[in-house]
N, CA and C atoms as a LAMMPS dump frame, in Angstrom:
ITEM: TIMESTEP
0
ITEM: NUMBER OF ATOMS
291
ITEM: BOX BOUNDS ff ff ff
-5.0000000000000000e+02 5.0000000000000000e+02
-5.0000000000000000e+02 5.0000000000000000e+02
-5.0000000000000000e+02 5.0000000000000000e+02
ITEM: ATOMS id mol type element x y z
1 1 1 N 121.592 -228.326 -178.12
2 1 2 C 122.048 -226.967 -177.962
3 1 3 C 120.872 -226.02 -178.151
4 2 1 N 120.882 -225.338 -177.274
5 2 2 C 120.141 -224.147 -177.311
6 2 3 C 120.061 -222.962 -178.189
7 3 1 N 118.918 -222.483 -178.902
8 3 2 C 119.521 -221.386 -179.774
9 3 3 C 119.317 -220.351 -178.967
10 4 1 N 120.105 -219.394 -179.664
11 4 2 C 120.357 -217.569 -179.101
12 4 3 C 118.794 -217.082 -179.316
13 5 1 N 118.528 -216.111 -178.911
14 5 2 C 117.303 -215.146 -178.705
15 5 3 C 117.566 -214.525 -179.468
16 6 1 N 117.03 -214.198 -180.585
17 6 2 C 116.925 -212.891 -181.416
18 6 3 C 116.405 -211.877 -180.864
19 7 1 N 117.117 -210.448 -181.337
20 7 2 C 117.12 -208.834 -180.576
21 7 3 C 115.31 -208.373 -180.805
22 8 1 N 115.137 -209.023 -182.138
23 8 2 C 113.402 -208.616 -182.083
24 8 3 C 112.754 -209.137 -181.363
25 9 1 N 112.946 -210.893 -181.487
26 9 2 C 111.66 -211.506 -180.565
27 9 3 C 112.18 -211.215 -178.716
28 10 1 N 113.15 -210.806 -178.494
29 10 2 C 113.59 -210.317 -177.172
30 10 3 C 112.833 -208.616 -176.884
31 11 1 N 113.158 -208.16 -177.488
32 11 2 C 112.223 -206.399 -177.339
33 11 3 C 110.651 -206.629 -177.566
34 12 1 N 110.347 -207.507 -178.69
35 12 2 C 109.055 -207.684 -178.675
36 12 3 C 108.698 -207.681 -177.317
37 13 1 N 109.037 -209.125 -176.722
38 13 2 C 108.638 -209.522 -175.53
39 13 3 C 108.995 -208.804 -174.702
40 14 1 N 109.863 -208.176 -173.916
41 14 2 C 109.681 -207.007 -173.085
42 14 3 C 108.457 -205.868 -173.516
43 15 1 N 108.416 -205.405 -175.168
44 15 2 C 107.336 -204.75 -174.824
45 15 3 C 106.04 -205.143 -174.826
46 16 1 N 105.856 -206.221 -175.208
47 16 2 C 104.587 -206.936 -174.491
48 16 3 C 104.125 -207.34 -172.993
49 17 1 N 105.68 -207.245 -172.535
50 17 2 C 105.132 -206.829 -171.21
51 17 3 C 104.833 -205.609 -170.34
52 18 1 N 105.601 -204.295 -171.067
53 18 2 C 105.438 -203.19 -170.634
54 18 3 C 103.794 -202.767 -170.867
55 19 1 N 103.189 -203.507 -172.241
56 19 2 C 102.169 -203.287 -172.188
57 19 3 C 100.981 -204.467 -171.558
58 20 1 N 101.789 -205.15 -170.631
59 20 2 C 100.228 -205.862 -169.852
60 20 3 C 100.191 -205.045 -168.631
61 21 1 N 102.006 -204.442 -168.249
62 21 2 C 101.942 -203.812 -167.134
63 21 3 C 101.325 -202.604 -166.912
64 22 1 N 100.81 -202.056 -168.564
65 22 2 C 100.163 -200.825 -168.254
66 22 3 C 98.192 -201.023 -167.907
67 23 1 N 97.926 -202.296 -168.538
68 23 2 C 96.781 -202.469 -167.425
69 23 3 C 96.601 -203.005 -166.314
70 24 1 N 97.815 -203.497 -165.684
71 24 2 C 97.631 -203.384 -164.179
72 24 3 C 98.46 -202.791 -163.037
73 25 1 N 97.505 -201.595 -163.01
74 25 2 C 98.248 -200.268 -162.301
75 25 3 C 99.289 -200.719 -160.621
76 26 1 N 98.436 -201.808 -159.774
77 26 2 C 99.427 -202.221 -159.057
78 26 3 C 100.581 -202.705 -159.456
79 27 1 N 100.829 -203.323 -160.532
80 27 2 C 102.08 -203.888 -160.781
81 27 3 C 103.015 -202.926 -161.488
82 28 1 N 102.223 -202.057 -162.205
83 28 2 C 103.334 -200.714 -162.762
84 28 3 C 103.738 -199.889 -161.97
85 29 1 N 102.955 -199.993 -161.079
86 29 2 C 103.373 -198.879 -160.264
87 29 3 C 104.437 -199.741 -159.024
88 30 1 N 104.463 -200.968 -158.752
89 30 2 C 105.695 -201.812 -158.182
90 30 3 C 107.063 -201.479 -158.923
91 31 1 N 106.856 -201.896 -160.55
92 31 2 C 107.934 -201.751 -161.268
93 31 3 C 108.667 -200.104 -161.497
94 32 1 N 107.543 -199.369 -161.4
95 32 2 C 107.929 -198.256 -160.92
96 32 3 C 108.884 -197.627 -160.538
97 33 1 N 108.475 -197.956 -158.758
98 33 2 C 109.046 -198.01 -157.977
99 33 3 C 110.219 -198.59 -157.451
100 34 1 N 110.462 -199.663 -158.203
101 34 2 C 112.066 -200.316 -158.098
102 34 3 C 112.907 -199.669 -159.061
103 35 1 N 111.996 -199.111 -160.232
104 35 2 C 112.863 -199.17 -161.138
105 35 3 C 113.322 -197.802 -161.442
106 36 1 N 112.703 -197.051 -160.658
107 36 2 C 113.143 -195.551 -160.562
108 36 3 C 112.473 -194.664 -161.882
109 37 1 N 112.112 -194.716 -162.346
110 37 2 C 111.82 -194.508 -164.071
111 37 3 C 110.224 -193.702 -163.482
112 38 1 N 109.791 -192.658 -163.96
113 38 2 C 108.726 -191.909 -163.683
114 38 3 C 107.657 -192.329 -164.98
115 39 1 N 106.329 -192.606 -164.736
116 39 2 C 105.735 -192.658 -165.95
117 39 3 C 105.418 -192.237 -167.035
118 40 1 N 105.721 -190.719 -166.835
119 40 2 C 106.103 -190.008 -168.247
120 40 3 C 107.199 -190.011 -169.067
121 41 1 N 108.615 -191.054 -168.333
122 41 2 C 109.41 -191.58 -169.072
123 41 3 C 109.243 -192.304 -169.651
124 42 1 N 108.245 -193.385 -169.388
125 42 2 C 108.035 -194.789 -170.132
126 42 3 C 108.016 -194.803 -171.772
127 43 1 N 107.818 -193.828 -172.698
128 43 2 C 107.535 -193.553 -173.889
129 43 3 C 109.516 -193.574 -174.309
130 44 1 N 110.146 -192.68 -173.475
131 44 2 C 111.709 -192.633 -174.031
132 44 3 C 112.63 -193.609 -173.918
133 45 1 N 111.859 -194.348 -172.564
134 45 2 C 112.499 -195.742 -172.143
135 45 3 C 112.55 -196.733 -172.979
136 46 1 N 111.864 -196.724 -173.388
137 46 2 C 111.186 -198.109 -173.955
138 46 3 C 112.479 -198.454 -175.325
139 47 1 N 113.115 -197.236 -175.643
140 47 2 C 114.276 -197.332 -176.6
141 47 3 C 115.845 -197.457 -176.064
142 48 1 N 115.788 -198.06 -174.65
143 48 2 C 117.038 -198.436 -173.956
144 48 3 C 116.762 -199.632 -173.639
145 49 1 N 117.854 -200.662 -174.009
146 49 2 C 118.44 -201.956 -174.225
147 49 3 C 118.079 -202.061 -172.211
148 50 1 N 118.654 -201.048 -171.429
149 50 2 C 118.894 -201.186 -170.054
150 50 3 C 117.418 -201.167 -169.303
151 51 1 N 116.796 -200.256 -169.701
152 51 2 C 115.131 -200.221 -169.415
153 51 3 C 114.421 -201.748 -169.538
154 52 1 N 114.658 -202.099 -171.061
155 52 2 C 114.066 -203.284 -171.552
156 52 3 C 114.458 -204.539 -170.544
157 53 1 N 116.161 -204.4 -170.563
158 53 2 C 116.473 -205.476 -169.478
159 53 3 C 115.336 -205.244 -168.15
160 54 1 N 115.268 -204.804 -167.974
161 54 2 C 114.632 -204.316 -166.423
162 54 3 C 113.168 -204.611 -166.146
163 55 1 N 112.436 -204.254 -167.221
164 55 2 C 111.358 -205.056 -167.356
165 55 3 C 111.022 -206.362 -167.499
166 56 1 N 112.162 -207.11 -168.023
167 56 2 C 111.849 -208.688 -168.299
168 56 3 C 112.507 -208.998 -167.148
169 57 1 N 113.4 -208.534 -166.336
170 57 2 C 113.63 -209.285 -165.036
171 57 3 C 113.265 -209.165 -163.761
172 58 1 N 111.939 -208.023 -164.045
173 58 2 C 110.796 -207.65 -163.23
174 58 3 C 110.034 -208.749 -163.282
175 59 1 N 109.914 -208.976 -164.102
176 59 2 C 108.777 -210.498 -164.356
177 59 3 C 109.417 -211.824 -164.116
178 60 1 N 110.423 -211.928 -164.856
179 60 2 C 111.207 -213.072 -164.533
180 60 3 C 111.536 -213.603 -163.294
181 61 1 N 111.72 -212.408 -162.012
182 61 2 C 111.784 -212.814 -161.133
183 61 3 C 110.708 -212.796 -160.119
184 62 1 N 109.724 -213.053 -160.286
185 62 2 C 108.231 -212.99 -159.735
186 62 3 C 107.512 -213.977 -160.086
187 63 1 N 107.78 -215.538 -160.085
188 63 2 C 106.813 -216.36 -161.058
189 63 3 C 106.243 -216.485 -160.39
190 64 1 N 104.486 -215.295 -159.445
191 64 2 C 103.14 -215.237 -159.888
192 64 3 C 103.353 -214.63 -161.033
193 65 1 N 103.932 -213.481 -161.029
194 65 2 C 103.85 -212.36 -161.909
195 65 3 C 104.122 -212.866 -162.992
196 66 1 N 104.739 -213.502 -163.478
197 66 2 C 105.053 -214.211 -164.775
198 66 3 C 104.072 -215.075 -164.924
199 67 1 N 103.679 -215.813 -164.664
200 67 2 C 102.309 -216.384 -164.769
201 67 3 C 101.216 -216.18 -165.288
202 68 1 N 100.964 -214.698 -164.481
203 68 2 C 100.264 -213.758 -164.774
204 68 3 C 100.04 -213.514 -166.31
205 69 1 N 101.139 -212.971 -166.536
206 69 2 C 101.66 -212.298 -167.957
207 69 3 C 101.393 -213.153 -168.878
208 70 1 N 101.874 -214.318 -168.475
209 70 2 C 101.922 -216.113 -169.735
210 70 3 C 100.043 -216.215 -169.612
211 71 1 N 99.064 -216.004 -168.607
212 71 2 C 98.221 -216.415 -168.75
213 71 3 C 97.112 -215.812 -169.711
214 72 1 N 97.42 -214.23 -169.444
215 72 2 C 96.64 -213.046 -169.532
216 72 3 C 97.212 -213.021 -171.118
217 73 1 N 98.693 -213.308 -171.559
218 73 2 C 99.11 -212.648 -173.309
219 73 3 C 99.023 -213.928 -173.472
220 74 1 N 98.786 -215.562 -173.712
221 74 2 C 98.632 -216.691 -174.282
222 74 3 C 100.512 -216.581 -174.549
223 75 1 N 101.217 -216.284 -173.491
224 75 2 C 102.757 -216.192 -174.018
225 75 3 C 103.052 -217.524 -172.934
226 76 1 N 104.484 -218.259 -173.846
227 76 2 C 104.888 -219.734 -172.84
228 76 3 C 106.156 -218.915 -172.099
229 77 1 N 106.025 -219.346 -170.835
230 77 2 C 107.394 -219.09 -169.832
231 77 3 C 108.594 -218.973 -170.621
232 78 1 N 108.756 -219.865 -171.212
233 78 2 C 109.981 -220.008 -172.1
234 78 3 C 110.144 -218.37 -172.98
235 79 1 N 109.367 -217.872 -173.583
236 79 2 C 109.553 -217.209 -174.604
237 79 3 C 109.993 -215.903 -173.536
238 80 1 N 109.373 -216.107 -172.069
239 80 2 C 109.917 -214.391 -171.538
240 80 3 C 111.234 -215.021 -170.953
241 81 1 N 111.542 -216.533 -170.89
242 81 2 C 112.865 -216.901 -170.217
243 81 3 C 113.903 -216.502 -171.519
244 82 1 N 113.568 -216.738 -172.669
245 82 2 C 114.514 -216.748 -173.686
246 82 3 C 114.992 -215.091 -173.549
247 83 1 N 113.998 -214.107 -173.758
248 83 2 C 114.154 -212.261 -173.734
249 83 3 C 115.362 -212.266 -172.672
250 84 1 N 114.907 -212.658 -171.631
251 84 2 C 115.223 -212.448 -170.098
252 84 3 C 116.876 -213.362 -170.186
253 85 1 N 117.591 -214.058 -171.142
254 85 2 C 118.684 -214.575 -170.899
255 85 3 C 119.061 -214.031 -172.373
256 86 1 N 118.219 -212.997 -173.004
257 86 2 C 118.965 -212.188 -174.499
258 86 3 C 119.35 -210.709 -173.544
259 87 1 N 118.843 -210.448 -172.55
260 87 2 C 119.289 -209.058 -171.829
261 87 3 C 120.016 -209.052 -170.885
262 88 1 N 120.272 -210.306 -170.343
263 88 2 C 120.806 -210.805 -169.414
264 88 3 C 122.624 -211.021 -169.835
265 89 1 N 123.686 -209.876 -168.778
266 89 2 C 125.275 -210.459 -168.782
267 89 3 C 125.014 -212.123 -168.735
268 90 1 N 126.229 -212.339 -169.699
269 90 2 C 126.585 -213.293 -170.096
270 90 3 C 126.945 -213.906 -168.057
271 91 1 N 126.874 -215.359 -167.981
272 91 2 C 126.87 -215.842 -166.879
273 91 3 C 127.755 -216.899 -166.692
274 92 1 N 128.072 -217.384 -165.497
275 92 2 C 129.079 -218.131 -165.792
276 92 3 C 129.072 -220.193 -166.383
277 93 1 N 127.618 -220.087 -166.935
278 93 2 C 127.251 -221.061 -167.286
279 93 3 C 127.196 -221.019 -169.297
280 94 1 N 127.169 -219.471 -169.59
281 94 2 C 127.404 -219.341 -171.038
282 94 3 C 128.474 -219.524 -171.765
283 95 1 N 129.648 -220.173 -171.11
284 95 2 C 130.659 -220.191 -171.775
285 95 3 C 131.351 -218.546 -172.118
286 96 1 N 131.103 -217.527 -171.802
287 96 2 C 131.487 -216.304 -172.184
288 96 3 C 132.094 -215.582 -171.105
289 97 1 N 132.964 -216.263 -170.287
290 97 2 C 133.146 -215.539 -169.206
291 97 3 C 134.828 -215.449 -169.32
C-alpha cells in the first residue's frame, strides 16, 4: 500500500517548482500562458491549493519537462508524482469515488 502525500512535502514540491520555473523564462512564460495567471500574481498565487495544483500538473504532464526539473533540483519523479496525486481529484482508481 501506498502512503498519502503529506500537504507540506506536496506544496514544498510545487514550490520548488515554481521556483526552477522562474529561471527558465521559456517555460514560465508557457505556464503562463495556459495558466492564465499574470506574473505579478505569482507572489498571491502561490497561497492557492488551485494555483499549486496547476503547477505540478504543468510538469507532470510534460515528461521532458519533468525531467528537466528531477535533473536540474536532484528531485526523483516520484516525489513530483506523489504532490501531483496530493492535488489531484480523487480518481476512479482511489477508491474515493
Amino acid at each position: 500500500m501506498r502512503s498519502a502525500p503529506s500537504s507540506q512535502a506536496a506544496q514544498e514540491t510545487a514550490i520548488a517548482i515554481l521556483g526552477w520555473l522562474a529561471g527558465e523564462p521559456d517555460m514560465l512564460g508557457r505556464f503562463l500562458a495556459l495558466s492564465g495567471v499574470q506574473a505579478d500574481q505569482l507572489r498571491q498565487a502561490v497561497d492557492d491549493p488551485g494555483f499549486l495544483a496547476g503547477i505540478v500538473d504543468f510538469l507532470a504532464s510534460h515528461e521532458p519537462t519533468l525531467l528537466a526539473f528531477c535533473a536540474a533540483t536532484d528531485t526523483a519523479p516520484e516525489t513530483v508524482m506523489m504532490a501531483w496525486q496530493y492535488f489531484s481529484a480523487p480518481g476512479l482508481d482511489s477508491g474515493e469515488y
